[in-house]
N, C-alpha and C positions, 0 to 999 in steps of 0.2 A: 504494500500500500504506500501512495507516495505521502510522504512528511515534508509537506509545504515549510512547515515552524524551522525544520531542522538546517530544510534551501534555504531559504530566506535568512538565519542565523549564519551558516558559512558563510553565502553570498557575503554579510555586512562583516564577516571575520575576516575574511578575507580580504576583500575590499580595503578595510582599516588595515590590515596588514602591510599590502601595498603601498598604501598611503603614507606609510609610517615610512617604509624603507626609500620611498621617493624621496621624503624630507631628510632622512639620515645621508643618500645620495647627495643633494644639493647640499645639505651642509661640509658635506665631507670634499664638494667639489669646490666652494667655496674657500674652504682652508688650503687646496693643494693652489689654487689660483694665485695665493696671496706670497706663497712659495716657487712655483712653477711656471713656466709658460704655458701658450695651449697647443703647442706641439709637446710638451710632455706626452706620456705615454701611459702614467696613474689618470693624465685629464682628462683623454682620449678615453679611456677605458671607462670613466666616471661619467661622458657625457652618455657616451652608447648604452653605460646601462641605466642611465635616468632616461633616457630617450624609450629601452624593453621595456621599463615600470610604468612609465604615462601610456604606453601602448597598450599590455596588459589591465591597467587602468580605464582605459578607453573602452575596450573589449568586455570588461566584467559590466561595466556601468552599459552597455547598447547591445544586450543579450541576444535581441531579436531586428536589430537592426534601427530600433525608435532611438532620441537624442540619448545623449550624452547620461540626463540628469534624470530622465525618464525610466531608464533600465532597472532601479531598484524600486521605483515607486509602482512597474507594470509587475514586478514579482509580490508586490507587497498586493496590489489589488487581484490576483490572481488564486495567492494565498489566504485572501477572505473571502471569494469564490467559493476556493477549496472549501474552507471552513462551514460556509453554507451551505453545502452540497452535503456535505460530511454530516452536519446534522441533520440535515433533511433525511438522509441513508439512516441515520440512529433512529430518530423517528418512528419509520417505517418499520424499520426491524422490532423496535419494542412493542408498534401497535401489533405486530405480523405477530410476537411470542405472546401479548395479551389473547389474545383473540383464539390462538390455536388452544390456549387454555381453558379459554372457555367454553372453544368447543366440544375440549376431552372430555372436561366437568360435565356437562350437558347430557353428551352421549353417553357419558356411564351412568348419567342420574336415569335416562329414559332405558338405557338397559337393563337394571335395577330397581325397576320401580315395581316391578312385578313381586319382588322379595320386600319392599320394605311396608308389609303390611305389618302395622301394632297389633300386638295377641294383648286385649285388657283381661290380666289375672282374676277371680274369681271373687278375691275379698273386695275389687274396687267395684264390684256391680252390683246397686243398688237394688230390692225387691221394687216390687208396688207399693207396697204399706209395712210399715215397722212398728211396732207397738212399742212403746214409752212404759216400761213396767213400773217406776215410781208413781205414777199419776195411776194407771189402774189398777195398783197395789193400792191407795190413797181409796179410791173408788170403793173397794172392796171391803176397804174396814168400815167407811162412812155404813155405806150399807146393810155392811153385819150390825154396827151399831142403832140403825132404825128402824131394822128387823129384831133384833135385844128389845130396845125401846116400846118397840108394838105389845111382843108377850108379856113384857113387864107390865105394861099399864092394862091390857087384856086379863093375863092374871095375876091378881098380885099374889105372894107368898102366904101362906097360912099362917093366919094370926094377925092377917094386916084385915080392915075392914074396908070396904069401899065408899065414898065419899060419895053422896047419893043416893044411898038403896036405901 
C-alpha cells in the first residue's frame, strides 16, 4: 500500500538535505575564493558540484514537470487525496464488516428460532381459582360459632330457665 506521509516526509528530508549541503558548498567555495583563484582546481571542483546540488534540487522540487516551487506542494495535495481516498476505503470496509455481522446475527436468529421456544415450569402456572385458606379458615369458625350460638339459645342447659315461658 502506498505511504503518501512517508513520500512526502523523504521528499522534505531530502530536499532539506540538499539544501543544507548546497549552503555548506557555497560557503566552502567562498573560503577557497578568498585563498585561490578560479582556475584552482578545489574551485573548479566546488563550482560543479554546487552546480549537481541546485540541479538535483531542481529535479526533486519539478517531480512531474510543474514549476520549481510547485513540486512539493502537488505531492502534499496529492497526499491529502490519498488520505481521502484512504478513509473513504476504511469507511466502507467497517460498514462492509458491520453489516456482514448483522447478517450472520440475523440468519442464525431465523435458523434458530424454531428451538428457542420457553418451556414455563409447572410451579409458574397459575390454576383458575386458589383459595385463601386464612379467610375461609376465619369463615369456618365464624360459623361454627353461630351455629354454637343457635343450640345455645335453642336449648339452654339444664337448670337454666327460659326467659318467657
Amino acid at each position: 500500500m502506498a505511504a503518501p506521509e512517508g513520500q512526502l516526509g523523504t521528499a522534505v528530508l531530502q530536499l532539506g538535505a540538499l539544501q543544507g549541503r548546497l549552503q555548506a558548498k557555497q560557503v566552502e567555495l567562498g573560503t577557497l575564493l578568498r585563498f585561490a583563484t578560479n582556475d584552482n582546481m578545489q574551485v573548479q571542483a566546488a563550482r560543479a558540484e554546487i552546480a549537481g546540488l541546485q540541479g538535483q534540487i531542481g529535479q526533486s522540487l519539478s517531480q512531474s514537470g510543474s514549476p520549481a516551487a510547485a513540486g512539493l506542494a502537488a505531492m502534499a495535495a496529492k497526499d491529502a487525496e490519498y488520505f481521502n481516498l484512504y478513509r473513504d476505503v476504511q469507511f466502507a470496509q467497517v460498514l462492509y464488516q458491520i453489516y456482514t455481522r448483522y447478517l450472520e446475527s440475523t440468519t442464525i436468529d431465523e435458523m434458530s428460532a424454531s428451538d428457542n421456544v420457553d418451556i414455563i415450569d409447572q410451579p409458574y402456572l397459575e390454576p383458575a381459582w386458589q383459595i385463601n385458606i386464612a379467610p375461609v379458615g376465619l369463615l369456618a369458625v365464624v360459623l361454627l360459632l353461630a351455629v354454637a350460638s343457635e343450640f345455645y339459645l335453642v336449648r339452654p342447659p339444664a337448670g337454666w330457665a327460659r326467659h318467657g315461658a
